[in-house]
VEXDO-328248 format. One record per residue (C-alpha): residue in three letters; x, y, z. Coordinates in steps of 0.02 Angstrom, whole numbers, padded with zeros to 5 digits, always signed. Each point is the difference from the previous one (the first is absolute). Example, Ala and Ser with C-alpha at 12.3 -4.5 7.8 and 13.67 -1.06 7.14 Angstrom:
// residues 2
ALA+00615-00225+00390SER+00069+00172-00033
END
This chain:
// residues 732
UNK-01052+00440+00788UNK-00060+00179-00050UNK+00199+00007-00109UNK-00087-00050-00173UNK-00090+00138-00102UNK-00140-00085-00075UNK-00090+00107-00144UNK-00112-00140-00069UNK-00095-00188+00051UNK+00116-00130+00004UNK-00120-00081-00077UNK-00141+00043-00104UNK-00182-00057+00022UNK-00054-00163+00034UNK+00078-00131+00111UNK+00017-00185-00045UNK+00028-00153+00100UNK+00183+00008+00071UNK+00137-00118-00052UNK+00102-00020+00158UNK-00043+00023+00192UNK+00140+00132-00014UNK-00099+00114-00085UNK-00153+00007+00081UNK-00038+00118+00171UNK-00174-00020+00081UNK-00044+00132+00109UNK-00152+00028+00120UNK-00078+00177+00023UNK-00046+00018+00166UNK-00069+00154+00092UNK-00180+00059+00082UNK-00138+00056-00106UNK+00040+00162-00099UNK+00166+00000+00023UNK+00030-00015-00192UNK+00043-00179-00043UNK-00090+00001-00164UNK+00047+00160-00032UNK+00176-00037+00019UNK-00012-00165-00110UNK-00063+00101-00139UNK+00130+00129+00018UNK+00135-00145-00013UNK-00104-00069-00168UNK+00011+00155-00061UNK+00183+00026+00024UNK+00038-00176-00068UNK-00115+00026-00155UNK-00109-00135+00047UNK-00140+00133-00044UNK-00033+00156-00127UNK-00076+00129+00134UNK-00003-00003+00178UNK-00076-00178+00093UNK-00072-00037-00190UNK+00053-00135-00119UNK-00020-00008-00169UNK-00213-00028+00006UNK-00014+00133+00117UNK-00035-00098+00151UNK+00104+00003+00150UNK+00131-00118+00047UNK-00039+00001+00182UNK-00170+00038+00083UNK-00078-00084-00150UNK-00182-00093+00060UNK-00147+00105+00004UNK-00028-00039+00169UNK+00151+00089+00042UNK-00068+00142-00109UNK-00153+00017+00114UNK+00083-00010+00149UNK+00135+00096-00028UNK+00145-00104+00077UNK+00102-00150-00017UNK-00106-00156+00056UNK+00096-00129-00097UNK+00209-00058-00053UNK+00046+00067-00157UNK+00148-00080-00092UNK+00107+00136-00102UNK+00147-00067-00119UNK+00122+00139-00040UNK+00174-00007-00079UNK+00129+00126+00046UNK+00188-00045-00048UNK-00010-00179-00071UNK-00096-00042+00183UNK-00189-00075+00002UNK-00081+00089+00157UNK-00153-00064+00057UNK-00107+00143+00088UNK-00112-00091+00119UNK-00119+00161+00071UNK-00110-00054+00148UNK-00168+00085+00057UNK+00065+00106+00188UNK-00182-00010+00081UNK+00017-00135+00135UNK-00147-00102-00062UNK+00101-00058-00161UNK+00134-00058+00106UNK-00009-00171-00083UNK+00056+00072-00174UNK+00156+00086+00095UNK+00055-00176+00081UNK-00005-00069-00176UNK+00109+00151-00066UNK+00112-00051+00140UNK+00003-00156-00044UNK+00037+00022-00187UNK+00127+00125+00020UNK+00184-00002+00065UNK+00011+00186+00061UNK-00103+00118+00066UNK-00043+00203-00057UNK-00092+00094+00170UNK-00064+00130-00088UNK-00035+00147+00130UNK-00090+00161-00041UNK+00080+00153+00067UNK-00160+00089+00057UNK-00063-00149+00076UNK+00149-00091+00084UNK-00001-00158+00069UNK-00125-00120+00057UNK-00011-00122+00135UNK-00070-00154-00141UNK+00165+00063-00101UNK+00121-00045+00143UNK-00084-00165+00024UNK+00023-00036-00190UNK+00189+00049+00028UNK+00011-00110+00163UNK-00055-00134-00096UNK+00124+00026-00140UNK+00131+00014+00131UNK-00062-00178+00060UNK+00041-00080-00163UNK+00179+00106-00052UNK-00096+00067-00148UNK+00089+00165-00055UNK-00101+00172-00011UNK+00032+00179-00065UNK-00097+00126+00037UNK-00080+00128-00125UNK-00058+00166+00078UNK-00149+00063-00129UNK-00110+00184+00007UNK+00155+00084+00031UNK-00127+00143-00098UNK-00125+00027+00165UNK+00010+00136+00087UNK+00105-00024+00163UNK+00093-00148-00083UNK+00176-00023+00072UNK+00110-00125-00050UNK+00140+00025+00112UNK-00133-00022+00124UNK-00088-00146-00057UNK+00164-00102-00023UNK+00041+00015+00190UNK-00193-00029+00028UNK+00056-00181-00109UNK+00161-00026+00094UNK-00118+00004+00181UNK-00120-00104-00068UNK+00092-00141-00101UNK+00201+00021+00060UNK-00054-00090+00165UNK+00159-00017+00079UNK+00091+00049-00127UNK-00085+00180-00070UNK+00170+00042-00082UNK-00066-00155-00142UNK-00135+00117-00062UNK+00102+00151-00082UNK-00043+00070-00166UNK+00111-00023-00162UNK-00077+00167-00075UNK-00024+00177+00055UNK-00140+00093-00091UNK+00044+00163-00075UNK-00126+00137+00027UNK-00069+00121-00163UNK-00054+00177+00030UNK-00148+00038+00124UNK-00168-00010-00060UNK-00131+00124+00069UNK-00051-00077+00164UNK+00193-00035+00033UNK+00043-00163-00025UNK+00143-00049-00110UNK-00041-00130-00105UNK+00128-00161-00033UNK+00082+00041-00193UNK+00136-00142+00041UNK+00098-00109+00103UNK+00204-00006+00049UNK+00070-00165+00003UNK+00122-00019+00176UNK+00108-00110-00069UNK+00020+00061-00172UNK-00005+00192+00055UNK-00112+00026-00145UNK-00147+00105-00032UNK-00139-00095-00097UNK-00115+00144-00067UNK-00180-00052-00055UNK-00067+00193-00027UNK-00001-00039-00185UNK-00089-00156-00017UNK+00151-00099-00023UNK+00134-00066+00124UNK+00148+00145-00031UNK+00179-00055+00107UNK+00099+00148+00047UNK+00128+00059+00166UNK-00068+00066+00161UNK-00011+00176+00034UNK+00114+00078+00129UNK-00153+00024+00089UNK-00041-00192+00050UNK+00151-00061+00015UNK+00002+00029+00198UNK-00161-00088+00028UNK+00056-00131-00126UNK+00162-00049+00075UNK-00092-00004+00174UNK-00121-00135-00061UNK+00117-00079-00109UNK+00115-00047+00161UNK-00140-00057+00068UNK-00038-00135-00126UNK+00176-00045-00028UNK+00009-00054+00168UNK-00151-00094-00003UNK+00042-00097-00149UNK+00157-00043+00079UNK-00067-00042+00151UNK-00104-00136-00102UNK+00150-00037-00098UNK+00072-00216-00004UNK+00186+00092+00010UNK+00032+00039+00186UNK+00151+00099-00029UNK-00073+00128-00101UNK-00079+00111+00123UNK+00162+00006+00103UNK+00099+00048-00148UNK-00159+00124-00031UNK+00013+00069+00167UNK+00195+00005-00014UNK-00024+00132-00145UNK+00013-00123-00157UNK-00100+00061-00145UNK-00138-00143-00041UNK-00023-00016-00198UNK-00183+00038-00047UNK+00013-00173-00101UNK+00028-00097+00167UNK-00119+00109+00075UNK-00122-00042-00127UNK+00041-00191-00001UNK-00034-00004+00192UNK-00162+00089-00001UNK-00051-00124-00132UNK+00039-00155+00095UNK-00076+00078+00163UNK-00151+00041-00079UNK-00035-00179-00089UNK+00056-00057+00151UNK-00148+00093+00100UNK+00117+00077+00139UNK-00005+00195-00092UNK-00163+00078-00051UNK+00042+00148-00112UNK-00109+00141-00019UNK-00056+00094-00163UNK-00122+00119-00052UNK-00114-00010-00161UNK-00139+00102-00082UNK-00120-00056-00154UNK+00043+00095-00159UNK-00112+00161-00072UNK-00099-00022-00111UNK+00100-00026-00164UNK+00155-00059+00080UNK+00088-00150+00013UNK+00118+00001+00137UNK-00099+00023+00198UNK+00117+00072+00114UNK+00112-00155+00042UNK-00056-00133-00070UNK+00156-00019-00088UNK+00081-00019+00158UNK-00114-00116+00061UNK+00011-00106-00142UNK+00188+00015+00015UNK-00032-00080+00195UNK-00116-00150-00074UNK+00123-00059-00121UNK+00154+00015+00082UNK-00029+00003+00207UNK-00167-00118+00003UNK+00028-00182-00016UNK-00007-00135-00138UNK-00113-00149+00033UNK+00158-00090+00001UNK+00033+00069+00173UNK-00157-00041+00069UNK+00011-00157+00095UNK-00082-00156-00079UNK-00188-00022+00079UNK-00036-00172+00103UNK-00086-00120-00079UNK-00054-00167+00020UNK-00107-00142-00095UNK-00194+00019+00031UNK+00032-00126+00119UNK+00109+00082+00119UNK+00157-00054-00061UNK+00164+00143-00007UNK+00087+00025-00162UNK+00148+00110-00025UNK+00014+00129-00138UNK+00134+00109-00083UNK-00018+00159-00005UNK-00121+00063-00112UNK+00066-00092-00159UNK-00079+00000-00134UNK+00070-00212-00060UNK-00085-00059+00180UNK-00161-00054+00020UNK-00164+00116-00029UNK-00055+00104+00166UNK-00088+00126-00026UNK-00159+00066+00109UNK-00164+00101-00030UNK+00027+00153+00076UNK-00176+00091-00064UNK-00148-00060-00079UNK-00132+00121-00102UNK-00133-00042-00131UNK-00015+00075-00154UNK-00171+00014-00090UNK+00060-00046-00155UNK+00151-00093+00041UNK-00045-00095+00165UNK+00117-00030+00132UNK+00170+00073-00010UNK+00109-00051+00148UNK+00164+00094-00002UNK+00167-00123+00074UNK+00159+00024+00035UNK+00130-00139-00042UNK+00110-00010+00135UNK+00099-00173-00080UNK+00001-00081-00184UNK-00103+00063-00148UNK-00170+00038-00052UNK-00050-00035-00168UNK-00157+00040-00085UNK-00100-00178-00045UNK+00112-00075+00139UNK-00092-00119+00118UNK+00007+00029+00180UNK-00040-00061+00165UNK-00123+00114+00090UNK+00004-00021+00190UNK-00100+00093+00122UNK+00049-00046+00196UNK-00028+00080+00159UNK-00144+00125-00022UNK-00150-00114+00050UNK-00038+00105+00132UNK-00047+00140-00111UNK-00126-00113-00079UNK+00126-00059-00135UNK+00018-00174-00033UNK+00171-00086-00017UNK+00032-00061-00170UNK+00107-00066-00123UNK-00029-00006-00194UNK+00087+00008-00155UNK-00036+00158-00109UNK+00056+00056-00157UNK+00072+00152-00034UNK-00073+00095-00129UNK+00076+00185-00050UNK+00103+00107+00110UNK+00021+00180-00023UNK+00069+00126+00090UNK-00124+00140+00063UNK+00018+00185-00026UNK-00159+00097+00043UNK-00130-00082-00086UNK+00081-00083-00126UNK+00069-00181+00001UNK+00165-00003-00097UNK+00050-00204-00051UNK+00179-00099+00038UNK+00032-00137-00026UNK+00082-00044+00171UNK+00039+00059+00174UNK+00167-00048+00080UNK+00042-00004+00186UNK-00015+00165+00081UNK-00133+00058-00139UNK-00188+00040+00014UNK-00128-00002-00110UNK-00193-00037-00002UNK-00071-00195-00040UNK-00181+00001-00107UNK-00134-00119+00040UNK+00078-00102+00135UNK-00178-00062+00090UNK+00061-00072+00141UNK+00152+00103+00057UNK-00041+00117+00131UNK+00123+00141+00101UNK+00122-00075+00091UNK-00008-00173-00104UNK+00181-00083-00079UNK+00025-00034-00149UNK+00142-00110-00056UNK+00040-00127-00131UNK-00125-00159-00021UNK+00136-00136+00022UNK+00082+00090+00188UNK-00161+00075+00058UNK+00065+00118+00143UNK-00094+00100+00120UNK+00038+00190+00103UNK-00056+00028+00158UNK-00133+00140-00002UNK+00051+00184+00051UNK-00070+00063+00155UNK-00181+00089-00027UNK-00074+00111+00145UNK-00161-00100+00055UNK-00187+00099-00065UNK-00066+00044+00152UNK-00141+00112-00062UNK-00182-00110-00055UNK-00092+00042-00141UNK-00163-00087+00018UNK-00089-00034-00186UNK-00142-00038-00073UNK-00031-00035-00233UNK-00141+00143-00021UNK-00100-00103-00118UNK-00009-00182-00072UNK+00119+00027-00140UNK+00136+00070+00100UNK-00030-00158+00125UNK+00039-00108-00126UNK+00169+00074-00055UNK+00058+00070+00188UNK+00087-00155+00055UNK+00109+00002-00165UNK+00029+00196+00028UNK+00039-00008+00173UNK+00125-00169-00042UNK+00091+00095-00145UNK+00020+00153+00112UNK+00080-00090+00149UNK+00103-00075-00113UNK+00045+00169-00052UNK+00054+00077+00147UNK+00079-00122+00166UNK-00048+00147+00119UNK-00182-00058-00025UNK-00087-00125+00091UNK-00163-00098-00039UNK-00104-00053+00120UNK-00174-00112+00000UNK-00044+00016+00183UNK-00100-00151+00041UNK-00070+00079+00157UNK-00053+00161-00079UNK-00023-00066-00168UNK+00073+00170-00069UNK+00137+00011-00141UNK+00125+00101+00095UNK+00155+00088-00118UNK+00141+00056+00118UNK+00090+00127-00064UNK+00139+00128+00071UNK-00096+00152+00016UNK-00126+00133-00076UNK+00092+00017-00156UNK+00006-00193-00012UNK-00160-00055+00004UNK-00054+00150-00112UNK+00108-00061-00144UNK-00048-00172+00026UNK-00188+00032-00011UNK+00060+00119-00171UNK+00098-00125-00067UNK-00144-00150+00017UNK-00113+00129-00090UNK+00104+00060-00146UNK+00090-00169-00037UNK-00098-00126+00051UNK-00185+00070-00025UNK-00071-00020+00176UNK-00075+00110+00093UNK-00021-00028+00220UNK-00064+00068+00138UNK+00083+00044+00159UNK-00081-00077+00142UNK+00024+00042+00196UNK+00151-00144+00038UNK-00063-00117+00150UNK+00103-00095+00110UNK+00011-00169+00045UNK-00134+00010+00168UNK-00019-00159+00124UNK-00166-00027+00122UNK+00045-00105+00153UNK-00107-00019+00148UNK+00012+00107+00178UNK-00058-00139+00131UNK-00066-00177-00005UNK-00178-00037-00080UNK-00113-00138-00052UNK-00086-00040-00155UNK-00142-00149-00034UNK-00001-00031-00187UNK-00170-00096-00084UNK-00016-00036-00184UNK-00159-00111-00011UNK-00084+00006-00178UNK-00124-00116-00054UNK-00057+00013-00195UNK-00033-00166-00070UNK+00113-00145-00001UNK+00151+00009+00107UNK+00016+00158+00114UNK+00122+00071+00078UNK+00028-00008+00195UNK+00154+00078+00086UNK+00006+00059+00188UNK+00181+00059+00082UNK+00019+00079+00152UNK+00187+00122-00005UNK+00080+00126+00127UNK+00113+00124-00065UNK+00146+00074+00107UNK+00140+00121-00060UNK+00187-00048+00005UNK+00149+00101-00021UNK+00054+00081-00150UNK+00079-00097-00126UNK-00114-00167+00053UNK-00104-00004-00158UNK-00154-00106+00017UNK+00007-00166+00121UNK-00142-00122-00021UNK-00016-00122+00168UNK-00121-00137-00008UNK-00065-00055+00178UNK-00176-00107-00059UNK-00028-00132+00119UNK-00112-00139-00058UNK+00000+00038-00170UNK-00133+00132-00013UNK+00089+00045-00146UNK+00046-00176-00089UNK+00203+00013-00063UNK-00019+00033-00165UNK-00091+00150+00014UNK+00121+00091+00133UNK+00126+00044-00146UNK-00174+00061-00098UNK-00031+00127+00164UNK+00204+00055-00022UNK-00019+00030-00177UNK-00166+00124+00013UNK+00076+00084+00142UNK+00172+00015-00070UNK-00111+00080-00156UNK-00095+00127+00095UNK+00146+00058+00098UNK+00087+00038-00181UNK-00179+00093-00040UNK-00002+00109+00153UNK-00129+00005+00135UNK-00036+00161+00034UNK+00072+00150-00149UNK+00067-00138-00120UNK+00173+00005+00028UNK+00061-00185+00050UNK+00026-00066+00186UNK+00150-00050+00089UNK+00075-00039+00179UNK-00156-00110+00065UNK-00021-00176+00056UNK-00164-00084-00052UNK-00046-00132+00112UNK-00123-00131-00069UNK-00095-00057+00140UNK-00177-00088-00011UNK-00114-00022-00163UNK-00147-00118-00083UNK+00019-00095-00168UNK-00142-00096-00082UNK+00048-00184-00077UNK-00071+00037-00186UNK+00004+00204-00004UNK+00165+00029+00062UNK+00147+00064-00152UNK+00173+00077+00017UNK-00116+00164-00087UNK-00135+00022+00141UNK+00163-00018+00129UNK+00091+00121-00076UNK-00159+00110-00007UNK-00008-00007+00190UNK+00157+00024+00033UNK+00003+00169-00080UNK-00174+00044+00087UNK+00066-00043+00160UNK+00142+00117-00016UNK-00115+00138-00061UNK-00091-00018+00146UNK+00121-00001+00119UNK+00063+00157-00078UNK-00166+00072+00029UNK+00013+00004+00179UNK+00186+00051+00015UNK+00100+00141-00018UNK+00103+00009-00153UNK+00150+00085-00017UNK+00059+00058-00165UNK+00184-00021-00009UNK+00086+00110-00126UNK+00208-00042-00069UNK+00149+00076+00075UNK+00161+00036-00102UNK+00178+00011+00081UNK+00056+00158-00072UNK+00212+00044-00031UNK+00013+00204-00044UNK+00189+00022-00045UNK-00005+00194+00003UNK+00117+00149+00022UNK+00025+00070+00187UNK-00074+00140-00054UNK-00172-00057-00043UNK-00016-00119+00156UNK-00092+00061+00141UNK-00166+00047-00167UNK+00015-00184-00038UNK-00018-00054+00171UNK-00134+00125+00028UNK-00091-00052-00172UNK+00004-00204+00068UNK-00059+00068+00168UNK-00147+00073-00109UNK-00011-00121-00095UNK-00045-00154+00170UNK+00156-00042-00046UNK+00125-00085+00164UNK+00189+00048-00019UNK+00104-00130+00037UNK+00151+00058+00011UNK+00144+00119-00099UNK+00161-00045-00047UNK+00144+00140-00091UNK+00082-00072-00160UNK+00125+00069-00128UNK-00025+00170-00092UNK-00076+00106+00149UNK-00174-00128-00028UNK-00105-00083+00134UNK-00087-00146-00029UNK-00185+00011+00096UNK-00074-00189+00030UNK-00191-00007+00053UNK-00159-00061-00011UNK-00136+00090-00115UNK-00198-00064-00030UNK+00008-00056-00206UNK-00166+00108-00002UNK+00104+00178+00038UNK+00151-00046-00126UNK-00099-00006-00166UNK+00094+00152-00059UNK+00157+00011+00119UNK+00099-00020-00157UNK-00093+00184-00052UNK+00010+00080+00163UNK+00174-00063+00064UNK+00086+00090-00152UNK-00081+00167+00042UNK+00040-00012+00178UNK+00190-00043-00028UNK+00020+00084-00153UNK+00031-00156-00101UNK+00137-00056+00087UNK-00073-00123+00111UNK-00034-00192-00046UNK-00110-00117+00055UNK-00060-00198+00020UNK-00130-00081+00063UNK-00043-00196+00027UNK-00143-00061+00100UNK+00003-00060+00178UNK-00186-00050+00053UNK-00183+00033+00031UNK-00061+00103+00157UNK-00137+00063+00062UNK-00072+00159-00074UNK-00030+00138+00136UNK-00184+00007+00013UNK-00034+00178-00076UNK+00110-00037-00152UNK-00085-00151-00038UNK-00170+00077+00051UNK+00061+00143-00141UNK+00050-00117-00121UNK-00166-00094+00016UNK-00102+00169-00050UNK+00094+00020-00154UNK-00036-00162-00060UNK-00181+00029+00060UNK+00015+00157-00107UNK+00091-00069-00166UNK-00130-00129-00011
END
C-alpha cells in the first residue's frame, strides 16, 4: 500500500455485476452525523470515475444523499448502495445515515458488508455511539480502517486525532491504531493554519502530492524525514506485532532489515484479519478536480487490505422449519442465499429491495423462495412464498443500471418483490432456506396516530403495513385497551421521517394524538351491589335479580367469579349468564373506562321469574350489580409498571439515577460490566417513559441504551391519578 503511483481510475465509469467473489469488496461507512461519510463516498466516485463532477453522475443527480427527503433534511436518513471500480475490483460503498435514530439502516450496512470504514472528523473527534458501533464490530471480527476527514478546520490535528483513535478503539492494544500516512503541510494561510497539500506513505517513504489536482509521487524532503522515520518505526512494529510469523520481530529487534514487501504482506493479512486498524487521512477534491486528498490511498486499502466475501464466514442457515444446513463458503455453484438487507419504494417503480447474495446465484426471471421468520414481534408476520424475480440492477444515485445476475458476495437491488420484506431470505424454490434475523434495537419511543380525514382512513392500514415492512426498527401496534394505532419508532428523527414518508409515498396524511397507556380500575375495599332488570313491554319480559359482593385480590389475580346461591334463587343455567355480564362490565370499566382486574365477585342471593327469565336480562344484572357496587366503593386506578435495564457509561450514572428518581421510578439495583459501563435495573411508571428514548440520549450524550418490558399494574398515587383525571376532564 501507498508504493503504486496511480495517475488515472482503474476503471472508468459504471460498475457491472461482478464475475467472481474475488473481485468484489463491500465496505460499510460508519461514523456520527457530519463526520463526512457521503462526502467521502463521493470523493472516492470521483476518483474512480464513477462520476463527471464532484458527488454527480452523468444526470446530474448525486450518487449518495439522493431522496428529497434527505434534501430537506439535510442529512443521511437512509443506506445508500455505491458500486465503484478501482483496479479490476467491484467495491460496494454502503454509506449509512450517523444520527442515532437511523440506527436500523447502519445494522443492515453491517450486515451487508465484510469491513468496516469509521470515518472520524478531525474537528469533531470521537463519539460515544461511534465506539459502540466499533465494540460491536469488534464482537463479530469484522475488520475496520479508519478515515480521519476535515483535516481543513481550523484547529485540526491529525497527529492528534490519531492518538485520540488509538485511546478510543486500540483497547488493550492502542499500538493497533497507527496511521499508514503522514499529511504534508502547504504554506500558511492568513489565520495560520497550514493546510494538507499531500500525504507521505511510511512504508514506501514517498511523498504523494495532491496540490495540483492530481496524485504527483516524489522523495521526501530532508525536512520530514525525522518525523517520518519516528512514525514509520512505530508502524513497523505494530504490523509485526500482528504478524502470523513469530520470528520476525526477534530478528526485527536483532537489527535485521524487514523488506517493505513482507511488511506490506503482513499488514494486509492483519488487516483482513481485523487484528490492525490502519489509519489514513482523506479530503474531497476542489472543485474541478479529480483526485481528494487520499482517496487513492484509501482505495489502495479497500482493494488490497479489506477482505473478499470469500473470507467471510458462511452465514447459518436452516430450513423454515428449523432444520441446520451447512454451506460453503460463499460459492457461487451452491444453493441461492441471499437476504433483503433494505427495502424502499419507488413512485414509479414500486418496491426495490436491495440483497446481498451471500451463497449461489441470482438471476433475473429466476424463481425464488421468499421466507420471512422471526420478526412477529414487530408486527410482521412469518411467511413463506414463492416470488419471481423480475429485473435486477445495480443502483448508483438515482439511477437503476440492469445485470443480468448477482453471484455470491454481490449486491444488487430486486424490483417488485411484494412480499419480501428487510431481513427476509431468499433462496432457490426447490431448497427453500431461511437466515436468522440480525439483531434490531427494540422502538421504544410511541407515536400515537390518527387518518385526518375519511380518505386517508381508508388507505392508512396499507401505508402503515408497507412502511413497517420497510423499516424492522418500526413497530405497529393496535392497542386493544386504548384503541389507538401506536407507531414505535427510535427517536425524534424517526418518527418524523415516518410520518414524511406515509405522506409523500403513500398519500396519507395523520394526526398525532397524545399516546395513552394501558390503565386498570380495581377496587380499594369490599362492597355490595343489588342488580334488578325487570321490563315489562308486551309479551315476554324480562326479569333478572342478582345479589354480588366485590372484594380486591392481589395483583396478578385477574377477575374470580364464586357462586355461593343457596336454594336456587338464581336457577343453574342462569349463573354462567351473571359471569358473562360481569366478566363484560369489568372489560368496560366501572368507574373512568379503563377495564377491572384483581377482584373476586361473589354471587350470592337473586330472584328469577319462570317465563321472563333469559341468559340477556342475567347478564344485564350482572353488569348493574357491579356498577353498583362500584358506586359505593373506592376505586383505585392502577396504572403499568415497566422493569427498566439502562446500560450506560460510568460517567453519565449518578443523572440517570437521578432522572428515574424523578421520574417515580425504584432502582433496583447496579451492576459494572465491560467497557467502563454500568448497567442500572429499576422500576419506572409506563406513564413517565413515553419519551425516555428522547430524553435518555440527551442526558448521556447518546451513549446510553435502554429496554423496557412490563411487570404489572399498581396503584396510582392519588394526586397523579387525581391530575390525570382533570386532563381527561379537560380534553373532553
Amino acid at each position: 500500500m501507498g508504493d503504486k503511483t496511480h495517475t488515472h481510475p482503474g476503471a472508468a465509469g459504471r460498475a457491472t455485476a461482478a464475475d467472481h467473489p474475488a473481485s468484489v469488496r463491500n465496505v460499510v461507512l460508519v461514523g456520527h452525523s457530519g463526520s463526512g461519510k457521503t462526502t467521502l463516498v463521493e470523493a472516492l466516485a470521483l476518483t474512480t470515475g464513477a462520476v463527471n463532477r464532484a458527488g454527480r453522475v452523468e444526470d446530474g443527480g448525486c450518487v449518495s444523499d439522493y431522496d428529497d427527503m434527505e434534501h430537506r433534511q439535510q442529512r443521511s436518513v437512509q443506506l445508500s448502495l455505491v458500486p465503484v471500480e478501482w483496479d479490476g475490483i467491484k467495491i460496494n460503498l454502503l454509506d449509512t445515515p450517523g444520527y442515532a435514530d437511523f440506527v436500523g439502516e447502519l445494522r443492515a450496512g453491517l450486515r451487508a458488508a465484510d469491513a468496516a470504514l469509521f470515518v472520524v472528523s478531525a474537528s469533531d473527534g470521537v463519539d460515544g455511539a461511534t465506539r459502540m458501533v466499533w465494540e460491536e464490530c469488534a464482537a463479530v471480527g469484522m475488520p475496520r480502517a479508519i478515515v480521519i476527514t476535515h483535516l481543513e478546520a481550523a484547529r485540526a490535528d491529525f497527529e492528534e486525532m490519531t492518538r485520540t483513535c488509538a485511546e478510543a478503539f486500540g483497547g488493550d492494544d492502542p499500538d493497533a491504531v497507527l496511521p499508514l500516512y503522514l499529511p504534508l503541510h502547504g504554506p500558511p494561510a492568513p489565520d495560520g493554519h497550514a493546510p494538507v497539500t499531500g500525504l507521505v506513505g511510511l512504508l514506501s517513504r514517498k511523498l504523494f502530492d495532491y496540490a495540483s489536482g492530481e496524485r504527483v509521487a516524489s522523495e521526501p524532503g530532508e525536512a520530514d524525514l525525522p518525523q517520518l522515520d519516528e512514525a514509520r518505526s512505530l508502524l513497523i512494529e505494530g504490523i509485526i506485532s500482528e504478524s502470523e510469523d513469530e520470528t520476525l520481530m526477534e530478528r526485527y529487534l536483532g537489527g535485521e532489515q524487514v523488506d517493505v514487501k513482507t511488511l506490506v504482506e503482513d499488514l494486509e493479512r492483519a488487516v483482513a484479519r481485523g487484528v490492525f486498524f490502519p489509519v489514513l487521512a482523506a479530503a474531497p477534491a476542489a472543485d474541478g478536480v479529480r483526485q481528494g486528498l487520499g482517496t487513492v490511498e484509501l482505495l489502495e486499502l479497500i482493494t488490497r487490505g479489506f477482505p473478499t466475501p470469500l473470507e467471510r464466514a458462511a452465514p447459518r442457515v436452516t430450513t423454515p422449519e428449523g432444520a441446520g444446513r451447512e454451506l460453503r463458503m460463499c460459492d457461487p455453484e451452491e444453493s441461492l442465499v441471499a437476504e433483503v438487507v433494505k427495502t424502499s419504494s419507488d413512485p414509479y417503480v414500486g418496491r426495490i429491495s436491495m440483497v446481498r447474495v451471500f451463497s449461489g446465484t441470482l438471476r433475473a426471471d429466476q424463481t425464488v423462495h421468499v421466507s420471512g421468520h422471526g420478526m412477529t414481534d414487530r408486527g410482521h408476520e412469518d411467511h413463506d412464498v414463492d416470488e419471481r424475480i423480475g429485473a435486477l440492477s445495480t443502483p448508483f444515485g438515482k439511477q437503476q443500471r440492469p445485470v443480468t445476475h448477482v453471484i455470491a458476495g454481490d449486491l444488487a437491488c430486486v424490483a417488485k418483490l411484494t412480499r419480501a420484506e428487510t431481513g427476509d431470505t431468499l433462496s432457490d424454490k426447490e431448497d427453500p432456506l431461511l437466515m436468522a434475523p440480525w439483531e434490531m434495537p427494540d422502538p421504544l419511543l410511541p407515536l400515537a396516530i390518527e387518518a385526518h380525514s375519511k380518505p386517508d382512513e381508508d388507505k392508512l392500514s396499507q401505508g402503515l403495513a408497507r412502511l413497517v415492512a420497510e423499516d424492522p426498527t418500526m413497530r405497529l401496534e393496535h392497542n386493544q385497551d386504548t384503541h389507538q394505532v401506536v407507531l414505535w419508532c427510535l427517536g425524534e428523527a424517526h418518527a418524523d421521517v415516518a410520518l414524511e414518508r406515509l405522506r409523500s409515498r403513500y398519500g396519507v396524511q395523520v394526526d398525532v394524538v397524545p399516546h395513552r397507556v394501558s390503565l386498570r380500575e380495581t377496587f380499594g375495599g369490599r362492597a355490595a351491589g343489588r342488580g334488578r332488570h325487570v321490563k315489562q313491554s308486551g309479551g315476554h319480559g324480562q326479569y333478572a335479580i342478582c345479589e354480588i359482593e366485590v372484594e380486591p385480590l392481589p395483583g396478578g389475580s385477574g377477575i374470580e367469579f364464586v357462586d355461593k346461591v343457596v336454594g336456587g334463587a338464581v336457577p343453574r343455567q342462569f349463573i354462567p349468564s351473571v359471569e358473562k355480564g360481569v366478566r363484560a362490565q369489568a372489560a368496560k370499566g366501572v368507574a373512568a373506562g379503563h377495564p377491572l382486574i384483581d377482584v373476586r365477585v361473589t354471587l350470592l342471593d337473586g330472584k328469577a321469574h319462570s317465563v321472563d327469565s333469559s341468559d340477556a336480562a342475567f347478564q344485564t344484572a350482572g353488569a348493574l350489580a357491579l356498577r353498583e357496587a362500584a358506586a359505593d366503593a373506592k376505586i383505585h386506578l392502577l396504572e403499568p409498571v415497566a422493569e427498566v435495564s439502562v446500560l450506560v457509561g460510568d460517567d453519565y450514572v449518578g443523572a440517570v439515577m437521578s432522572d428515574l428518581s424523578g421520574r417515580r421510578g425504584k432502582v433496583l439495583g447496579t451492576e459494572q460490566t465491560s467497557g467502563g459501563r454500568t448497567l442500572i435495573r429499576a422500576e419506572v411508571p409506563e406513564i413517565e417513559i413515553g419519551r425516555y428514548a428522547v430524553d435518555l440520549r440527551s442526558l448521556s450524550h447518546g451513549t446510553a441504551r435502554f429496554d423496557r418490558r412490563y411487570a404489572r399494574h399498581e396503584p396510582m398515587p392519588a394526586q397523579v391519578a387525581d391530575r390525570l383525571r382533570e386532563e381527561v376532564r379537560a380534553a373532553s
